[in-house]
FIBAMAR-358497 format. One record per residue: residue number from 1; residue in three letters; x, y, z of N, C-alpha, C in turn. Coordinates in steps of 0.1 Angstrom, whole numbers. Example, Ala and Ser with C-alpha at 12.3 -4.5 7.8 and 13.67 -1.06 7.14 Angstrom:
  nr rest   npx   npy   npz  capx  capy  capz   cpx   cpy   cpz
   1  ALA   132   -57    78   123   -45    78   132   -33    78
   2  SER   128   -22    71   137   -11    71   129     0    79
END
This chain:
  nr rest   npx   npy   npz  capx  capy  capz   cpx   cpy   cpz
   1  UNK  1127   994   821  1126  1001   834  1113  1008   835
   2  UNK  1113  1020   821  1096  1024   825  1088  1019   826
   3  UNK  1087  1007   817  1075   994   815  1073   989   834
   4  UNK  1079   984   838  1080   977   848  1076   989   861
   5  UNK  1081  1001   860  1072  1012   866  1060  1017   866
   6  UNK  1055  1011   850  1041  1017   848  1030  1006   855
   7  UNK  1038   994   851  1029   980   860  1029   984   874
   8  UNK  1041   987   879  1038   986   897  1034   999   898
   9  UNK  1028  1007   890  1019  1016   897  1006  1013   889
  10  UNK  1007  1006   881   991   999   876   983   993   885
  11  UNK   993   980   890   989   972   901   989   984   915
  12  UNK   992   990   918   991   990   931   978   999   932
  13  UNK   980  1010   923   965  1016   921   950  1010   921
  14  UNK   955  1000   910   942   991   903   940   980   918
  15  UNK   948   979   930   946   971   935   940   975   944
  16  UNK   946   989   951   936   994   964   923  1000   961
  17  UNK   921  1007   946   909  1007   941   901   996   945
  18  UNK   900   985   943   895   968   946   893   970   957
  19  UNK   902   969   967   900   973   982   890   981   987
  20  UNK   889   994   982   881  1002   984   867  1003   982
  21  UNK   867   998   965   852   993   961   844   980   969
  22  UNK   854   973   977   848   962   982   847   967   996
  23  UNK   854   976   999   852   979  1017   839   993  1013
  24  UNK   836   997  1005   825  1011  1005   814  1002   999
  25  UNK   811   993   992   804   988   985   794   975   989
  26  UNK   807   963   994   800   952   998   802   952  1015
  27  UNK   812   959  1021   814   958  1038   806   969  1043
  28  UNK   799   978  1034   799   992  1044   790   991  1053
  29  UNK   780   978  1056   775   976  1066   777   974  1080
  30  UNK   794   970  1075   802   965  1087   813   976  1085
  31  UNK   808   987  1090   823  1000  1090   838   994  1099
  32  UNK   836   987  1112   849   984  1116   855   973  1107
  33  UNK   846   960  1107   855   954  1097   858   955  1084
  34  UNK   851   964  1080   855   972  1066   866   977  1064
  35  UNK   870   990  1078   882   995  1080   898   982  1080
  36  UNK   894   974  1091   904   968  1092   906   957  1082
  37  UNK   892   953  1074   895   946  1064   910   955  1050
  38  UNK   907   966  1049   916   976  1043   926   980  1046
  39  UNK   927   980  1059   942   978  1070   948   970  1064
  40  UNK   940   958  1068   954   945  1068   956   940  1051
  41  UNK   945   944  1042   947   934  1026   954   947  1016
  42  UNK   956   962  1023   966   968  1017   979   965  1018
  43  UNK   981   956  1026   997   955  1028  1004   949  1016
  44  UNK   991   938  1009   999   931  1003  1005   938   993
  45  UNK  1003   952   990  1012   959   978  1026   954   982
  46  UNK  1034   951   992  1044   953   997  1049   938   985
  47  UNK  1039   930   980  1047   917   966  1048   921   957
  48  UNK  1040   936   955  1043   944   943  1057   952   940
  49  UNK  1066   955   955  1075   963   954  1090   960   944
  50  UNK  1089   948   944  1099   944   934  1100   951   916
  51  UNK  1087   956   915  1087   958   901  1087   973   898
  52  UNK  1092   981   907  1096   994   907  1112   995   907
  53  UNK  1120  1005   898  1135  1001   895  1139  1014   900
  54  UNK  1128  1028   899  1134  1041   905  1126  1046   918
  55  UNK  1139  1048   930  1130  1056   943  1121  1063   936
  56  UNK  1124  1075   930  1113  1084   928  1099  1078   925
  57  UNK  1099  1071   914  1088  1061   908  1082  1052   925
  58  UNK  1086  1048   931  1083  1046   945  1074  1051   954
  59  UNK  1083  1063   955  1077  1069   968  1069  1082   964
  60  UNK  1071  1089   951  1063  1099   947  1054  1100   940
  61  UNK  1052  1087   934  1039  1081   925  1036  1074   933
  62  UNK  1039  1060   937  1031  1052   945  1026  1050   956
  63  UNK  1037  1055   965  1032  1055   980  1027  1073   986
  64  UNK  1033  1082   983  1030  1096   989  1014  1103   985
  65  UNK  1009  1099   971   996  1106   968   988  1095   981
  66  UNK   991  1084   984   979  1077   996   980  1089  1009
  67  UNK   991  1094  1013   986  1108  1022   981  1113  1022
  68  UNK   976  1124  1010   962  1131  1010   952  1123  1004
  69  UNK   953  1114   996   937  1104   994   935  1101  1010
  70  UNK   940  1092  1020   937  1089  1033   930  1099  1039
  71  UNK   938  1109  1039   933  1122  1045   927  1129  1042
  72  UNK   918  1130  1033   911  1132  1026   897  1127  1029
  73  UNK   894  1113  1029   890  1103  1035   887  1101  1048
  74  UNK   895  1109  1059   895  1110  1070   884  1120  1084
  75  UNK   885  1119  1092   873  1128  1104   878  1145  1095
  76  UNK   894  1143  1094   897  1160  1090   896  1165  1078
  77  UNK   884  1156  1068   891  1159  1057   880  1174  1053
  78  UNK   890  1183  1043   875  1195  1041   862  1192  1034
  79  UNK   867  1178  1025   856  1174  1013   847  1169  1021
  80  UNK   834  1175  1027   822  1168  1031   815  1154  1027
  81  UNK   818  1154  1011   811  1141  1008   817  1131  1007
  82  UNK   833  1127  1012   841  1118  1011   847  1116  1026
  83  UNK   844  1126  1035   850  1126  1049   844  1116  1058
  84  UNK   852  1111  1064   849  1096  1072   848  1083  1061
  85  UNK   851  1082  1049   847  1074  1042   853  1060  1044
  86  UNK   868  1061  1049   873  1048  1052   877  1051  1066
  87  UNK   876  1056  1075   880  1064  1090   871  1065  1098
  88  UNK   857  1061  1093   845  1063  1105   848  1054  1116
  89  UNK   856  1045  1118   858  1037  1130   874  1039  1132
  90  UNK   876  1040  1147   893  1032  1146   898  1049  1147
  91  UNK   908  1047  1150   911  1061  1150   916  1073  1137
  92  UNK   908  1083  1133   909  1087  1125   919  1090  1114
  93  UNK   935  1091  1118   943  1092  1108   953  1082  1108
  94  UNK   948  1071  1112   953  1058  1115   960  1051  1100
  95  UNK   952  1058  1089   960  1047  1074   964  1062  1071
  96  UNK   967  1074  1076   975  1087  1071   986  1078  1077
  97  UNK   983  1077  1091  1003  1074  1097  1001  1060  1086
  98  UNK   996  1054  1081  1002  1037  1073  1010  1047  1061
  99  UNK  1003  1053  1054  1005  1062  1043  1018  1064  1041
 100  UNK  1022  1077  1056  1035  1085  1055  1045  1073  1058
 101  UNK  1042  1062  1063  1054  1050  1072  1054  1047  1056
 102  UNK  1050  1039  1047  1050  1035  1037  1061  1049  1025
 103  UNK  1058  1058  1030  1066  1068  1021  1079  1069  1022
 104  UNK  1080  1071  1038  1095  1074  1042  1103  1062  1041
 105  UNK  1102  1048  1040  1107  1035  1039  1110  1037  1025
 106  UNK  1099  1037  1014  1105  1037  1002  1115  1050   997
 107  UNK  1118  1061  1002  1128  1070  1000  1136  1061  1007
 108  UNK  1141  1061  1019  1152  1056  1019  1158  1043  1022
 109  UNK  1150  1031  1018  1150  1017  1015  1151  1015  1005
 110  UNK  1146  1020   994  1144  1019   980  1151  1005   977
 111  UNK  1166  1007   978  1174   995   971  1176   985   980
 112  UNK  1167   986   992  1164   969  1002  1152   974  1000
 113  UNK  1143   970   992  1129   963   994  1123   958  1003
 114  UNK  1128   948  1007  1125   938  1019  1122   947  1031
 115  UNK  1135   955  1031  1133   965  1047  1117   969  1046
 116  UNK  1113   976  1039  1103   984  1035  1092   974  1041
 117  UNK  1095   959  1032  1083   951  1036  1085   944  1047
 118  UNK  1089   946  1055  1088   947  1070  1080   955  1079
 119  UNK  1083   964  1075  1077   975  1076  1058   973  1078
 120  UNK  1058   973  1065  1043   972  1061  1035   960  1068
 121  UNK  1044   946  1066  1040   936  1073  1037   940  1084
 122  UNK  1043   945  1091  1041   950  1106  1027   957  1107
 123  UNK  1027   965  1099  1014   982  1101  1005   971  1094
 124  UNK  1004   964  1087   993   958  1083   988   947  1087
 125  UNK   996   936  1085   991   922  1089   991   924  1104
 126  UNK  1001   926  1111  1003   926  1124   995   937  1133
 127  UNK   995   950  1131   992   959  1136   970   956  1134
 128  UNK   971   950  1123   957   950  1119   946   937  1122
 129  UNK   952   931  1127   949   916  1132   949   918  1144
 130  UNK   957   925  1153   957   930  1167   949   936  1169
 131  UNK   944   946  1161   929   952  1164   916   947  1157
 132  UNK   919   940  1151   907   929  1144   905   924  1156
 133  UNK   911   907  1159   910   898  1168   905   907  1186
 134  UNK   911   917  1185   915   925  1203   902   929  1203
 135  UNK   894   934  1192   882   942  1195   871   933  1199
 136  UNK   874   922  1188   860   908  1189   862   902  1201
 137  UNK   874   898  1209   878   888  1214   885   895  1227
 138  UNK   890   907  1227   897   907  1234   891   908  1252
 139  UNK   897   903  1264   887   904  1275   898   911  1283
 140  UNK   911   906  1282   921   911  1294   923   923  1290
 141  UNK   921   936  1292   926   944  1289   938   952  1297
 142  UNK   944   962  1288   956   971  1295   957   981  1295
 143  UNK   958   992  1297   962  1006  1291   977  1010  1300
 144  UNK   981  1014  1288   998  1020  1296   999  1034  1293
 145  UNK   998  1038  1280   999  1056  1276   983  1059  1273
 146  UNK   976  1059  1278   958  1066  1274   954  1056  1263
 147  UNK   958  1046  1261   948  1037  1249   945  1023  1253
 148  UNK   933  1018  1252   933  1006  1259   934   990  1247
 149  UNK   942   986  1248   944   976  1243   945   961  1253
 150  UNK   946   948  1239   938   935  1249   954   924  1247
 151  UNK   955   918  1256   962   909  1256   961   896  1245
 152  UNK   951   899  1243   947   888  1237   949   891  1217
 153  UNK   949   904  1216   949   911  1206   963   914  1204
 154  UNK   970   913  1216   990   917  1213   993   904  1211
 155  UNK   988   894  1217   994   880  1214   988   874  1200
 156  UNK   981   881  1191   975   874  1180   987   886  1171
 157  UNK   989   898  1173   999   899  1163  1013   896  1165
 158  UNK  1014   891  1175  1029   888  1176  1030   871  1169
 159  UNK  1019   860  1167  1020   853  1160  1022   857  1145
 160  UNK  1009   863  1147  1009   866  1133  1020   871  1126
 161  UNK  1026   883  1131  1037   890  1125  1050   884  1121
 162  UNK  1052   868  1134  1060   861  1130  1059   853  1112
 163  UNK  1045   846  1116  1044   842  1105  1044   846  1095
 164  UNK  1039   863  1094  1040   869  1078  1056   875  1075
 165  UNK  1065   875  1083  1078   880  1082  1086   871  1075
 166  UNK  1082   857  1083  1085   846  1076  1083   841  1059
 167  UNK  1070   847  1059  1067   847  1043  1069   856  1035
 168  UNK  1069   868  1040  1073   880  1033  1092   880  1028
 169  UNK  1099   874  1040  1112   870  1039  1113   863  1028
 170  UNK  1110   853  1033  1110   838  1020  1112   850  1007
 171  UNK  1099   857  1006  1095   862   991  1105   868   982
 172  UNK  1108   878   995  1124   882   991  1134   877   991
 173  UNK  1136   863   995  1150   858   994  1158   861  1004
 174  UNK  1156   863  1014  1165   870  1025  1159   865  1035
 175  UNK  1158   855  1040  1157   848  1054  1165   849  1060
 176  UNK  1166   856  1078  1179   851  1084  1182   842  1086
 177  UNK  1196   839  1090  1202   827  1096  1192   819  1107
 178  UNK  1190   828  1116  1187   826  1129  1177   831  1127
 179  UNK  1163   822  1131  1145   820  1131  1145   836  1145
 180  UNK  1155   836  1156  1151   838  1164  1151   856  1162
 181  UNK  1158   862  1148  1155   874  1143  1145   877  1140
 182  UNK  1135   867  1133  1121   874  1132  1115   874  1145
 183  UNK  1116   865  1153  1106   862  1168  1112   877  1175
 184  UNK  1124   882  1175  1127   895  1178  1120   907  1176
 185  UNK  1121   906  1157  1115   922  1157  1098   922  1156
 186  UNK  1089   906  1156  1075   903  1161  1074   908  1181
 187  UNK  1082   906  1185  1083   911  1197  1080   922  1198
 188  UNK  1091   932  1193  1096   948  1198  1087   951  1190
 189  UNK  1080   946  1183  1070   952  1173  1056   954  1179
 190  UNK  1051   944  1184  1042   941  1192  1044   949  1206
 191  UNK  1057   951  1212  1053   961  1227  1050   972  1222
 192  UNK  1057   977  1209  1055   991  1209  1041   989  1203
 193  UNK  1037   985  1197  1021   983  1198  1014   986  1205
 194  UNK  1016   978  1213  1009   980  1227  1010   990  1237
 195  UNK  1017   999  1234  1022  1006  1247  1022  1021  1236
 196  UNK  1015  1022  1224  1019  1037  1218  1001  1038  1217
 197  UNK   997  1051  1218   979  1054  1219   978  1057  1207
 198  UNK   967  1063  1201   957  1069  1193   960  1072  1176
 199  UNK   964  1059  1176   961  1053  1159   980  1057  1153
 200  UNK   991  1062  1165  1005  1064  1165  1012  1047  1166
 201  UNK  1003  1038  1169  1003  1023  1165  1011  1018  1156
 202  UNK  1005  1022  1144  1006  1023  1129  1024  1026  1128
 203  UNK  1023  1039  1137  1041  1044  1128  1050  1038  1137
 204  UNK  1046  1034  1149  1056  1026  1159  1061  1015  1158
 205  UNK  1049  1003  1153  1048   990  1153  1058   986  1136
 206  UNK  1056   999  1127  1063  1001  1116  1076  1001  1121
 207  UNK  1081  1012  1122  1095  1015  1125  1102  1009  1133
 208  UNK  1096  1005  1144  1101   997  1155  1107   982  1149
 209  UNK  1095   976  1142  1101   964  1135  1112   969  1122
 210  UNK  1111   979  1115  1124   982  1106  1137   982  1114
 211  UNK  1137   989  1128  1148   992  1132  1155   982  1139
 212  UNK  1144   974  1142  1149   953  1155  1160   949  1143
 213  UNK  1146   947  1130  1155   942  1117  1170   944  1116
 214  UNK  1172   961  1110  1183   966  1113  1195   964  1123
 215  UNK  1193   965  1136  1201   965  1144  1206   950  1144
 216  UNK  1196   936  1145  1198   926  1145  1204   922  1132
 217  UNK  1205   923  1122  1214   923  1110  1229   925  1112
 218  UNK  1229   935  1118  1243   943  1118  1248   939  1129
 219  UNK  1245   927  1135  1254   922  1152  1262   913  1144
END
């Protein structure tokens, strides 16, 4: 049990380290796609989660110190020589709300994993590809609550999110019956996307797909 705790906080450490060195190092020329490159390839911790055996080991070693490193990191952070470091584009505490969504899932998902990586699929592959693709590409635009987002950028994560739910599923062994539960919580995932402002994206497009999941399970 310890062994297999000390790896999934090896790996997840040792991996966003990687991330980081490659988004400050070899992207920093390109600060947006830097950010969102970091958005979306942090998610993958979410294949690591199986090798954690205690919540605590979870959510208070692995996932809760990224709250103050993000924030840290961030427009608010007090440290001068680290502030904006991954946050100079995009809205500033946009991977704080990934951070705390990632926390609160593993306290109380702990013993469904999978929930959790729903979750994350969502805030990352999904949520991060919508503003990848929406920013390059996007032409139609919308605004519903003060934030402008592109049609074109809600319809690339609602693919996408299908498709990574589907893999992420697979991973864990727990595919629904019915295809048409993931096309569900890629949906509800995707409006609330769309329709929440100023980097609160992140914890909407998260929870929103935990809860589709949930409710659609239990019918």
């Amino acid at each position: 049990m310890v062994q297999s705790n000390v790896m999934g906080l090896a790996l997840v450490y040792g991996y966003v380290a990687l991330l980081l060195l490659i988004s400050e190092k070899i992207l920093k020329r390109y600060p947006t796609f830097s950010r969102k490159f970091l958005h979306i390839m942090v998610g993958n911790v979410l294949f690591i989660l199986p090798l954690f055996t205690t919540r605590e080991v979870m959510t208070f070693l692995a996932a809760a110190p990224f709250i103050l490193l993000t924030y840290l990191m961030s427009p608010h952070s007090p440290l001068k020589k680290i502030k904006h470091r991954v946050s100079s584009s995009g809205h500033g505490l946009g991977l704080v709300y990934y951070s705390i969504s990632w926390t609160v899932l593993a306290f109380f998902f702990f013993q469904e994993p999978w929930i959790i990586a729903v979750g994350i699929a969502a805030m990352s592959y999904g949520d991060g590809m919508a503003s990848l693709i929406g920013e390059r590409f996007g032409k139609t635009k919308y605004n519903i609550f003060g934030d402008s987002k592109s049609l074109e950028g809600s319809a690339t994560m609602f693919l996408v999110l299908i498709a990574a739910l589907w893999v992420v599923l697979s991973y864990y062994h727990v595919l629904p019956a019915n295809f048409l539960v993931i096309i569900m919580v890629a949906a509800v995932a995707t409006i609330f996307e769309g329709i929440t402002p100023k980097g609160l994206d992140n914890l909407t497009a998260c929870f929103s797909a935990v809860g589709t999941y949930l409710l659609l399970n239990m019918m």
